[in-house]
C-alpha positions in Angstrom: 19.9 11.9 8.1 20.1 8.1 8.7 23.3 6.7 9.8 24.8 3.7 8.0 25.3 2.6 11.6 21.2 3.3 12.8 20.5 1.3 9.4 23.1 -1.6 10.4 20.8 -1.6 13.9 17.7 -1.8 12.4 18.5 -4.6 10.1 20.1 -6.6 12.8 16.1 -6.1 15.0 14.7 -7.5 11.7 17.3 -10.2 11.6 16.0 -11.7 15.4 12.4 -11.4 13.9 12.5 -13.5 11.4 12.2 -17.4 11.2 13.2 -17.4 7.4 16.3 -19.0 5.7 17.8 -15.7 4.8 16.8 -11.7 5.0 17.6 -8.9 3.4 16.9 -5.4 4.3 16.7 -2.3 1.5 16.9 1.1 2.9 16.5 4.6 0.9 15.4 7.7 1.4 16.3 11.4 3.0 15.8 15.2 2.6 14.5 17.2 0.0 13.2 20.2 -0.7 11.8 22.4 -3.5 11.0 26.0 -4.6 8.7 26.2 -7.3 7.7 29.5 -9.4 5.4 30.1 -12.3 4.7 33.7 -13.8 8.0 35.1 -12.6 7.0 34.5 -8.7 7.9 31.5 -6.2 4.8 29.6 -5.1 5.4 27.0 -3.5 8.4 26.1 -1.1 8.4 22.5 0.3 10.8 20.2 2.2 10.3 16.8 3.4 12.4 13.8 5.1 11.3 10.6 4.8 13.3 7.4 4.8 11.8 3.4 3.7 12.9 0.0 4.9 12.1 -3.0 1.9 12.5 -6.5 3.7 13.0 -9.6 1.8 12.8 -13.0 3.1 13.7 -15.8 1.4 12.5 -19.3 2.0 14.6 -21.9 -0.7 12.9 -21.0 -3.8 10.1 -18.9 -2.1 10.8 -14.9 -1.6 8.6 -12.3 -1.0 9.4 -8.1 0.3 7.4 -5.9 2.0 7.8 -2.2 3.1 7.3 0.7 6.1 8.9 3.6 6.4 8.6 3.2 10.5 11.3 1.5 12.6 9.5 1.2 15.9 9.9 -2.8 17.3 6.1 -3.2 16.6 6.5 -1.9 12.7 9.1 -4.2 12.0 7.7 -6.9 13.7 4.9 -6.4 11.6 6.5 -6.1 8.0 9.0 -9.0 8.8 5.6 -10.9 9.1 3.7 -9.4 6.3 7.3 -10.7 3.9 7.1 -13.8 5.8 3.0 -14.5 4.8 4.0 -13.4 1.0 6.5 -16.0 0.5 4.6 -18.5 2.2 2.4 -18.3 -0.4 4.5 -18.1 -3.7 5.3 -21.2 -6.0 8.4 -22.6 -5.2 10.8 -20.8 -8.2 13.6 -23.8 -9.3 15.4 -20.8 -10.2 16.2 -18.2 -7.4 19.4 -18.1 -6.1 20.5 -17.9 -2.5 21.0 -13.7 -1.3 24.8 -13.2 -2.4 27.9 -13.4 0.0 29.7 -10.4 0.2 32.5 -12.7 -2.3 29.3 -12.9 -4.9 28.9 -9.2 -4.8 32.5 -8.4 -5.1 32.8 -5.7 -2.1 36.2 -6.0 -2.1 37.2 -4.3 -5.1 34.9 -1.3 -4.6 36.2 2.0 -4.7 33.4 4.9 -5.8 34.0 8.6 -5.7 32.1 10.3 -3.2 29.2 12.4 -4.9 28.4 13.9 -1.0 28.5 17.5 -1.3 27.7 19.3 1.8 27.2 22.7 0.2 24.3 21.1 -2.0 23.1 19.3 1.5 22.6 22.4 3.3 21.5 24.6 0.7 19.0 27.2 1.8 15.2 28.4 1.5 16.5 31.8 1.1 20.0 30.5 -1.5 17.1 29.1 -4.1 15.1 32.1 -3.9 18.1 34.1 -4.5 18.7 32.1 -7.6 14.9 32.1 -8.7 15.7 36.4 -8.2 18.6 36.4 -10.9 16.4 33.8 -13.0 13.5 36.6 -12.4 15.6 39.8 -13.6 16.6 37.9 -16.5 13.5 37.4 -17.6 12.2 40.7 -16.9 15.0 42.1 -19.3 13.2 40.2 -21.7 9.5 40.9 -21.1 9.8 37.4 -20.4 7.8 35.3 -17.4 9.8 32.7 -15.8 8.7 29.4 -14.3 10.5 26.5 -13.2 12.0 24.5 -9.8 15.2 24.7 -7.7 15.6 21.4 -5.9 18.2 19.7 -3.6 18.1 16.4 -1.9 20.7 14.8 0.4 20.0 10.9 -0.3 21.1 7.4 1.4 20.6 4.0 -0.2 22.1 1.1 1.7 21.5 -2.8 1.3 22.2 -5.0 4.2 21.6 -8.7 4.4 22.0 -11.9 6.5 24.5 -13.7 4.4 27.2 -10.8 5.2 26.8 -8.5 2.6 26.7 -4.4 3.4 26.6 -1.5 1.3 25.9 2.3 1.8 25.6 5.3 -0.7 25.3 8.6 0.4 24.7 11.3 -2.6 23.9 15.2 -3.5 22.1 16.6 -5.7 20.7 20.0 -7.1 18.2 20.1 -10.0 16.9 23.4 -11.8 14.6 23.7 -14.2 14.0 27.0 -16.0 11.5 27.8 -18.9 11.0 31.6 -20.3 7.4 32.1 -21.5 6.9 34.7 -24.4 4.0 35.3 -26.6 4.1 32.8 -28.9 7.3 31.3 -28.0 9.3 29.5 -25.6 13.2 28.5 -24.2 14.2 25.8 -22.1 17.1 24.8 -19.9 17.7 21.9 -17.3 20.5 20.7 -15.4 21.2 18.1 -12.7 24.5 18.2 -10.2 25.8 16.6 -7.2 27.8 19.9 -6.4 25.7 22.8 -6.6 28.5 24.9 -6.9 28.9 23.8 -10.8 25.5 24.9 -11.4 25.0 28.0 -13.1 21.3 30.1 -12.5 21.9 32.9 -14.6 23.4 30.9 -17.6 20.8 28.4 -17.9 18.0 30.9 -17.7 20.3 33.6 -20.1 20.5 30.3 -22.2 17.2 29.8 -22.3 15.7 33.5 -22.9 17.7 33.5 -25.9 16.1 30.6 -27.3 12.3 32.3 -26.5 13.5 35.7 -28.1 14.8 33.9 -31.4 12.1 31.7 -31.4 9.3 34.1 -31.3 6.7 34.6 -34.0 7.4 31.1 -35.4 7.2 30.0 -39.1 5.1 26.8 -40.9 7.9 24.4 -42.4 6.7 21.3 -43.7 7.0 18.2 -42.3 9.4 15.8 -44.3 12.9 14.2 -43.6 15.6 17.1 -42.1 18.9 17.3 -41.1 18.8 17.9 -37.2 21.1 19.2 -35.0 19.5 17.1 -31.2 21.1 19.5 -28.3 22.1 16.5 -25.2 18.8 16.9 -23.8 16.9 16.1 -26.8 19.9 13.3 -27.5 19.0 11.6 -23.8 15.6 11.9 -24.1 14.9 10.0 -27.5 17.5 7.1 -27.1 16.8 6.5 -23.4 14.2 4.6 -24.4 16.3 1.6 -25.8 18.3 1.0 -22.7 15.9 -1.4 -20.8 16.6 -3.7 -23.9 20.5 -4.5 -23.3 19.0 -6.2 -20.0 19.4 -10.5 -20.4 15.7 -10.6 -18.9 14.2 -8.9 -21.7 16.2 -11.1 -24.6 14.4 -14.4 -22.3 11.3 -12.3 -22.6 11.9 -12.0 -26.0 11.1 -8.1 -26.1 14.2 -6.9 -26.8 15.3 -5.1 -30.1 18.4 -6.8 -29.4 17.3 -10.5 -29.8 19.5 -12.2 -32.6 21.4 -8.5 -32.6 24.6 -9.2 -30.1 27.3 -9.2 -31.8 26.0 -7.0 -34.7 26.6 -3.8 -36.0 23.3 -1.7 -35.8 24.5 1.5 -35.2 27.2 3.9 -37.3 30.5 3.4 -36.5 30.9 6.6 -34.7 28.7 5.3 -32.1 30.2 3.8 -28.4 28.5 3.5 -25.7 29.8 2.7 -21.7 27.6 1.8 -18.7 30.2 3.4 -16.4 29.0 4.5 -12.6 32.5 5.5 -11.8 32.6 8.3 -14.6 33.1 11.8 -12.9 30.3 12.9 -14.2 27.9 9.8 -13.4 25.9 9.9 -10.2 24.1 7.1 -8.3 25.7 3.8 -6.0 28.3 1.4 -7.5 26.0 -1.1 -6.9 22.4 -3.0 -7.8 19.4 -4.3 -5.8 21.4 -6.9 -4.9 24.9 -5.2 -3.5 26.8 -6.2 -6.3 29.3 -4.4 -7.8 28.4 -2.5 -11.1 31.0 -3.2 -13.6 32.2 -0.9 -16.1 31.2 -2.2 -19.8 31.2 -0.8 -23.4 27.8 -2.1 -24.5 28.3 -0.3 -28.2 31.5 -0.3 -30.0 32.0 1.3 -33.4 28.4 0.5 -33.8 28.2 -3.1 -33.3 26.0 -4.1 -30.0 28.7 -5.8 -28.1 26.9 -7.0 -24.8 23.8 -7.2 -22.5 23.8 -6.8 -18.9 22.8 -9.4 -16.5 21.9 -9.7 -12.9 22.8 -13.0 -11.2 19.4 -14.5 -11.6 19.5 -13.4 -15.7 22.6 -14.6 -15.9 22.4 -18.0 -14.4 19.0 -18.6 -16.3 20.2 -17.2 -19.7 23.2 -19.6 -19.5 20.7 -22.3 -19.7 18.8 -21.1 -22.2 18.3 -21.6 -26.3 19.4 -17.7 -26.6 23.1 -18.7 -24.7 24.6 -18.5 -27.6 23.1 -15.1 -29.0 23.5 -13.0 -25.9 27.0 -12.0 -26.1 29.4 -12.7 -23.0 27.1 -14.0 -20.3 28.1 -12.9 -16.3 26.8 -11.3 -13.5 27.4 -7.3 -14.2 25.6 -5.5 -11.1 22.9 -4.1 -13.0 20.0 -6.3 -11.4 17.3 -4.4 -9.3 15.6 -5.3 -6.2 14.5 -9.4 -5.8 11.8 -10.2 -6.9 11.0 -8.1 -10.3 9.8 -8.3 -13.6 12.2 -6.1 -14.9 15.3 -8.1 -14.2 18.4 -5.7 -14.6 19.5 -2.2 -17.3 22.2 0.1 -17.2 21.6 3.2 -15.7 24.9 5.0 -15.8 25.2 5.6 -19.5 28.6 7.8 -20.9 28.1 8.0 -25.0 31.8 7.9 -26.3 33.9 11.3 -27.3 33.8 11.6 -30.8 37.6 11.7 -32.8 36.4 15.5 -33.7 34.2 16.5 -31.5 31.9 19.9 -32.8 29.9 22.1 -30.9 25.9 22.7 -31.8 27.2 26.0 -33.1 30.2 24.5 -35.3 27.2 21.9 -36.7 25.2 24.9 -37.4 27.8 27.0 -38.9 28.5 23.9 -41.9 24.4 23.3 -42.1 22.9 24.2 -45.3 19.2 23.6 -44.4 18.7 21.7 -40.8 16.7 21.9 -38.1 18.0 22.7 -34.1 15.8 21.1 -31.5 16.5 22.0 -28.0 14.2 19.0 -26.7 11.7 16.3 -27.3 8.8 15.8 -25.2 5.4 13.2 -24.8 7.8 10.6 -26.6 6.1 7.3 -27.1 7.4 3.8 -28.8 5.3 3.1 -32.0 7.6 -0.4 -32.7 9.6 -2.0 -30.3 12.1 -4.5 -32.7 12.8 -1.2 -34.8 12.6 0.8 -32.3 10.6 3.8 -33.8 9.8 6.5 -31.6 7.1 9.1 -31.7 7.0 12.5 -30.2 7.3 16.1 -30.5 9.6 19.3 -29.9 9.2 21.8 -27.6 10.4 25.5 -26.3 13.0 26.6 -28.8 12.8 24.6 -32.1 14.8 26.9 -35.3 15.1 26.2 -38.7 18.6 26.8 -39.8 19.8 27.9 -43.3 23.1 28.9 -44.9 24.8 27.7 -41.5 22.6 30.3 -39.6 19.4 30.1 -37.6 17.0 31.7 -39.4 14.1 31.9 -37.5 11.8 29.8 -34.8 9.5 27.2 -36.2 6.2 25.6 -34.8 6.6 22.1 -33.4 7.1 19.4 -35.1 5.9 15.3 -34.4 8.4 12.8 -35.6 8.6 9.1 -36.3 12.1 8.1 -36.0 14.2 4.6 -35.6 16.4 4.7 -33.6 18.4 2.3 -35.4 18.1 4.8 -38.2 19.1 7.5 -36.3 22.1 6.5 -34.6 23.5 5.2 -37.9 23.1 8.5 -39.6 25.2 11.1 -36.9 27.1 12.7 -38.8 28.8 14.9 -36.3 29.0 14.8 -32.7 30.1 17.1 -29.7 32.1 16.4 -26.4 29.6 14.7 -24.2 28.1 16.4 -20.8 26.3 15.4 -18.1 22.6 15.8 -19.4 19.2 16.4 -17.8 15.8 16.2 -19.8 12.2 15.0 -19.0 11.4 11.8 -20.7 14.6 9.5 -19.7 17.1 9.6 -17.1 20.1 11.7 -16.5 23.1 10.4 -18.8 26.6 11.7 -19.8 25.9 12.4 -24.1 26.6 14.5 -26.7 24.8 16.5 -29.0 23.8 15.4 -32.1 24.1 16.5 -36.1 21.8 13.3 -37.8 20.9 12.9 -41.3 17.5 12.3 -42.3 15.6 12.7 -39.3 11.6 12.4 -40.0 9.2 14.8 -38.9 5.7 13.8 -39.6 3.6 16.3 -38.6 3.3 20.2 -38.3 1.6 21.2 -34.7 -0.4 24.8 -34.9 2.2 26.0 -31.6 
């Protein structure tokens, strides 16, 4: 793996190579590997180490980054050059700001929990395909065939730069995937961990067997508007897709669904949200593409939107802007990638709020008249961006539920569903976990009990 202290040399070989006014070095990378099976046998078993080097220079207003993943003097040489040509050649922007001191990024008062886990670092060729085994029997009780992956990577992200400031993040993880294949059915289960000894191969794929056998031989409901019971994954999955809006850059851009909305309740008052890297069950750096510190904010309280995010560049422009006074408290939050970007800045370390009576999915199906269960949304798309209405479909283990049982497996179903809509009609919540799905990133939420979801279409699977 490489060093914090092999990083720190590198950057200062870039630093004597470069004429500019400041430089910043971005390293990421590490191992990984993979086992892969489809049709109940492992096919494919990979592993790969590979670590990256982004160098910015900055010239006053003019900056510019370039990349190589080699660290030999003539490769640096080379893409401290290639930086140095790019910003040469950019307009001069009024508004960047110098690279941030290490006062700016507020290095002092860091303190993140380590999410190194050295069991999930050295985990074993011959460990996954002992879980893929149990995954395998499982499925064979069934009749079932298995497919899915077991990953784990051992990750570093460090920024380094010439004005003092220098950060390092070293991280675990283990993902598994696991989908049971029946007839005409399906089941699905997914789960991401920095400490592979909290993950669980035989549950997930028990978990997800169960939802191919009830699911089988699936029934034709109609489409109309349902009461739906959104397992995390499904939860994640469907209201990622508003996050990127409580960044300041995209209220200047004036493509938020959050312009003229700060301050406003939009959502039902059961709703809070955090952006909190420091949660036990977050994962990631404590801080952005700049080294700054990633504060801890409630972006949603009791439903009303109660602030943005901001980078330094965000917030320095917003504060002189027309929409100052519409975007909520305005100051530098650590949520700003890499300089220069068109993205500007979103939180990425999302906890949804416990709920004052938390209920599991199987309490909300136990009180459900007529509902539907949907274990997790997939191909989602965004159909209007200031109401945020989604599209998409279900997939491997939806259920119609009546008389507070599951009654039997339906086909899948397309919805068109605001998310404004949405969130102000949960009527019932349950303790929020760290969830994994496969339109949106990882987040710490709940499932779901919403009124009046609406599905639009009937699919013939």
């Amino acid at each position: 793996m490489l060093t914090k202290e092999q990083a720190e040399d590198i950057f200062n070989r870039i630093r004597k190579l470069t004429t500019a006014q400041d430089v910043e070095a971005i390293f990421h990378g590490g191992k990984s590997a993979l086992t892969r099976f489809a049709n109940s046998v492992i096919h494919q078993n990979v592993a790969e180490e590979s670590y990256l080097v982004s160098v910015r220079t900055q010239f006053g207003g003019r900056t510019a980054r370039a990349s190589t993943n080699k660290f030999d003097d003539d490769s640096l040489r080379s893409v401290v050059s290639a930086s140095e040509r790019l910003a040469e050649v950019q307009h001069e922007d009024s508004d960047l700001l110098p690279m941030p001191t290490p006062s700016e990024a507020g290095i002092s008062t860091i303190s993140s929990p380590s999410r190194y886990f050295e069991a999930t670092a050295q985990l074993t060729p011959e460990e996954r395909a002992g879980a893929v085994s149990k995954i395998v029997r499982i499925a064979e009780e069934h009749k079932f065939t298995a497919a899915g992956i077991f990953a784990n990577t051992e990750s570093v992200e460090g920024i380094f730069s010439s004005r003092g400031v220098n950060r390092w993040h070293r991280q675990t993880s283990a993902d598994m995937s696991i989908t049971m294949i029946a007839s005409d059915a399906s089941g699905w289960q997914k789960a991401n961990v920095t400490d592979v000894s909290k993950l669980d191969p035989e549950r997930l794929a028990r978990i997800a067997a169960q939802k191919a056998k009830e699911s089988a031989h699936p029934r034709e409901v109609p489409p109309g508007k349902y009461t739906v019971i959104m397992e995390p994954a499904a939860v994640l999955d469907i209201v990622g897709f508003m996050f990127s809006d409580f960044g300041g850059l995209a209220i200047l851009d004036q493509r938020s669904f959050l312009n003229n909305r700060v301050g406003k309740k939009l959502f039902g008052t059961n709703i809070n949200i955090w952006d909190d890297v420091d949660h036990p069950l977050q994962a990631g750096p404590g801080f952005d593409g700049e080294g700054v510190n990633r504060k801890r904010l409630q972006l949603v309280e009791k439903g009303e939107v109660k602030r943005l995010v901001f980078s330094r560049g965000t917030a320095e422009k917003i504060r002189h802007s027309e929409y100052r006074d519409s975007a909520g408290p305005i100051e530098t939050t650590g949520h700003g990638f890499p300089v220069p970007n068109e993205m500007g800045e979103a939180p990425l370390n999302i906890v949804f709020g416990e709920p004052d009576v938390p209920k599991s999915v199987e309490q909300m199906i136990s009180d459900t008249e007529r509902g539907i269960l949907v274990t997790r949304f997939w191909y989602i798309r965004e159909v209007e961006p200031y109401k945020k209405i989604m599209t998409g479909m279900t997939r491997d283990g939806t259920f119609y539920i009546e008389n507070g049982r599951i009654k039997c497996g339906v086909k899948n179903l397309r919805f068109n569903e605001s998310l404004l809509h949405m969130l102000s009609n949960v009527r019932e919540m349950s303790h929020p976990v760290r969830a994994s799905g496969e339109e949106s990133f990882d987040m710490v939420a709940p499932a779901m009990k919403v009124d009046g979801f609406n599905f639009t279409e009937v699919t013939k699977f």
